[in-house]
C-alpha positions as CSV (number, residue, x, y, z in Angstrom):
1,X,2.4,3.2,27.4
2,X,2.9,7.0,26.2
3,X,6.5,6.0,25.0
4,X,5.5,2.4,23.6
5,X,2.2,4.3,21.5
6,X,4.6,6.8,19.7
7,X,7.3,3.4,18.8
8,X,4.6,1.5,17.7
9,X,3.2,4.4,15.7
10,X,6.9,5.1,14.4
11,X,7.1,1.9,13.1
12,X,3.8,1.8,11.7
13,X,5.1,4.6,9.7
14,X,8.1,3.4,8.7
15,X,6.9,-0.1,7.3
16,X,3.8,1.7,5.9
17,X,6.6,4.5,3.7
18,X,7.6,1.4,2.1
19,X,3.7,1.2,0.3
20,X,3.2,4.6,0.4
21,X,6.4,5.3,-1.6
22,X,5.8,2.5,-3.7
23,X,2.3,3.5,-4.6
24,X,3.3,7.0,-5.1
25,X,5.7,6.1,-7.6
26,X,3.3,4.3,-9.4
27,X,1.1,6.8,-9.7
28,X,3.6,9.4,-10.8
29,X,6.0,7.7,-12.9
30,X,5.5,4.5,-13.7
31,X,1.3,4.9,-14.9
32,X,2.5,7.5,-17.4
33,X,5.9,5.9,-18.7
34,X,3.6,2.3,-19.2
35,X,1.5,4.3,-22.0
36,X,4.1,4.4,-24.1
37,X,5.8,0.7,-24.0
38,X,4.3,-1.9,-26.3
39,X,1.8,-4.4,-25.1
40,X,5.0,-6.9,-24.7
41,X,7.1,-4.4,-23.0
42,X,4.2,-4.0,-20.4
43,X,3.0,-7.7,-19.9
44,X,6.8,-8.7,-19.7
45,X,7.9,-5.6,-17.2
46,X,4.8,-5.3,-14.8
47,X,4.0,-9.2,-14.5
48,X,8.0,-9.4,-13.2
49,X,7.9,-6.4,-10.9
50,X,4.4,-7.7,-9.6
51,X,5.3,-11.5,-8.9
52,X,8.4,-9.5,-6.7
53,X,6.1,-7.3,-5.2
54,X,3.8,-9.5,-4.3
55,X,6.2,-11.4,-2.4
56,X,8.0,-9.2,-0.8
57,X,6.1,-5.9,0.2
58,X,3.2,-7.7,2.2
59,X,5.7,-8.0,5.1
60,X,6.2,-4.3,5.2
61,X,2.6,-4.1,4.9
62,X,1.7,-6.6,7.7
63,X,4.4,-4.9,9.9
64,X,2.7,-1.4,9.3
65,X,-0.8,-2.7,9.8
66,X,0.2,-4.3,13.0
67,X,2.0,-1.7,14.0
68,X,-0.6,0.6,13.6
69,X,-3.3,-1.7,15.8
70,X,-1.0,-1.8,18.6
71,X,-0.4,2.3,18.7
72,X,-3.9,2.7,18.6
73,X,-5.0,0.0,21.3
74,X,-1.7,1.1,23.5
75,X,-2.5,4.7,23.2
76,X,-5.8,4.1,24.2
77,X,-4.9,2.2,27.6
78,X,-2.7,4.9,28.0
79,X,-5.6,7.3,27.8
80,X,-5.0,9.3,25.4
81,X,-7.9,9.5,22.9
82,X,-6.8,11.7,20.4
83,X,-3.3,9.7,19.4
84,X,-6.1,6.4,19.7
85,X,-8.0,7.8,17.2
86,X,-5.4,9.7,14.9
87,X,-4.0,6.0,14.9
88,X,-7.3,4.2,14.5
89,X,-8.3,6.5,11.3
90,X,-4.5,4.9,10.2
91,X,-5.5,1.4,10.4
92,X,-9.3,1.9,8.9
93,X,-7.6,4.0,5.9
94,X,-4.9,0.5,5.3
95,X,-7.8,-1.5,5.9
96,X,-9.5,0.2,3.1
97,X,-6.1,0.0,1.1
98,X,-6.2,-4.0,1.8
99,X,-9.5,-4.2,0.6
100,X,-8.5,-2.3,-2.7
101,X,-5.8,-4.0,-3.2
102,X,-7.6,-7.9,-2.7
103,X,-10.1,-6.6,-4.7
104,X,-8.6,-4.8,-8.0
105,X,-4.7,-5.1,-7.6
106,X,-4.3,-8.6,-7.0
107,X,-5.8,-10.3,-9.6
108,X,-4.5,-7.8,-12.2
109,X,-0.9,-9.0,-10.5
110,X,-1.5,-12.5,-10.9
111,X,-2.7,-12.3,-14.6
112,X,0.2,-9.9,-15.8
113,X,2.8,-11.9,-13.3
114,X,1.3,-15.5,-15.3
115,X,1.3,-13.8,-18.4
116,X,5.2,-13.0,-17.7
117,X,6.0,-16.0,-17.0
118,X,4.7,-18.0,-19.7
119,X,6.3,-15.6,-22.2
120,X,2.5,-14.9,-23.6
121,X,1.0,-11.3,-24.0
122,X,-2.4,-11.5,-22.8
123,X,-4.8,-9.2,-25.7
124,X,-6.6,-7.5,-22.6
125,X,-3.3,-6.4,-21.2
126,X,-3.8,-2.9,-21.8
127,X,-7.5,-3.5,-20.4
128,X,-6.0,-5.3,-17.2
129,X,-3.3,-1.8,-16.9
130,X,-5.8,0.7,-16.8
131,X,-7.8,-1.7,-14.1
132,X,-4.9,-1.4,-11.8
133,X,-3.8,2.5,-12.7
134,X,-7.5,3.3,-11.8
135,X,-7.2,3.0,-8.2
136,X,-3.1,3.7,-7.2
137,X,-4.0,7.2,-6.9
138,X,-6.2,6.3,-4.2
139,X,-4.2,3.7,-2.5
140,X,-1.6,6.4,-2.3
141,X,-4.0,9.2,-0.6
142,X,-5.5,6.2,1.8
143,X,-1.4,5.4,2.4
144,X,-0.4,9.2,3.3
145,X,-3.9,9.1,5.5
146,X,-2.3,6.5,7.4
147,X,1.1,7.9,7.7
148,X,-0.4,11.5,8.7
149,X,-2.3,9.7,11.4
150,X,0.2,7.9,13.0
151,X,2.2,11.1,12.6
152,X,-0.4,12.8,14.6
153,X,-0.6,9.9,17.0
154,X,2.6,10.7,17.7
155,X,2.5,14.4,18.4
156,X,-0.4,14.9,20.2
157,X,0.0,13.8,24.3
C-alpha cells in the first residue's frame, strides 16, 4: 500500500498542477492584463477561454480529486496516519476549491461563455470580472494546499 499511496498521491499532484497552474496564471497575469481591454475585448476573450475550460480542465480536476481520495484512504490502510492526513487536508482544500468554483466561477463562465457566443457584450461584464478575479487568489492558495499535502503525503513514511 506504501508504494500505491505515494502513486496515487503523485498523480494527484500532477492532474491537480494542471488547476493550480491555471489558476495561478490567472491571478498573476491574466486579472491584471483584463483591466485594460475594452468591455468587448473581455466578454469576447474570457467567454471563449471559459466555454474551453470548462470543458476540458474538469477531467484533470476529477483525476486529481480522485487521486487524492485514494492516497489518503490507501495510506491510511497502510497505516500511516501522517501521509492519510497530509492527503486528506488535500482533498478537503479541492473540496473547498469545488465548492468555490460551483458557487462563483461557474456561473460567471456560463454568462461570459453565452455572451461570447451570441456576439453580445453583457453591460455588467466588468461586474461579472471582478466576481470571478475575487476569489482566484484563493482557489490558487486552496490548490498549492493541496499539492503541498500530497507532497507531504508522499515524503513522510
Amino acid at each position: 500500500m506504501n508504494i500505491l499511496s505515494q502513486i496515487l498521491a503523485a498523480v494527484g499532484i500532477m492532474a491537480s498542477a494542471v488547476i493550480y497552474g491555471t489558476d495561478v496564471f490567472c491571478a498573476i497575469v491574466q486579472r491584471p492584463a483584463l483591466a485594460h481591454v475594452s468591455d468587448a475585448a473581455l466578454t469576447s476573450v474570457m467567454g471563449r477561454v471559459h466555454e474551453y475550460g470548462d470543458r476540458r480542465l474538469p477531467l484533470p480536476g476529477a483525476i486529481g480529486l480522485v487521486a487524492a481520495i485514494l492516497a489518503a484512504i490507501t495510506a491510511a490502510v497502510a497505516g500511516h496516519a501522517v501521509a492519510a492526513v497530509a492527503a486528506a487536508l488535500a482533498v478537503a482544500a479541492e473540496a473547498v476549491w469545488l465548492a468555490i468554483y460551483l458557487r462563483i466561477s461557474a456561473p460567471v463562465n456560463r454568462a461570459l461563455t453565452s455572451a461570447a457566443k451570441a456576439g453580445q457584450v453583457p453591460a455588467d461584464a466588468r461586474a461579472l470580472q471582478r466576481r470571478w478575479d475575487s476569489v482566484i487568489t484563493a482557489r490558487a492558495t486552496l490548490q498549492a494546499a493541496a499539492a503541498i499535502g500530497l507532497c507531504v503525503a508522499i515524503a513522510v513514511r
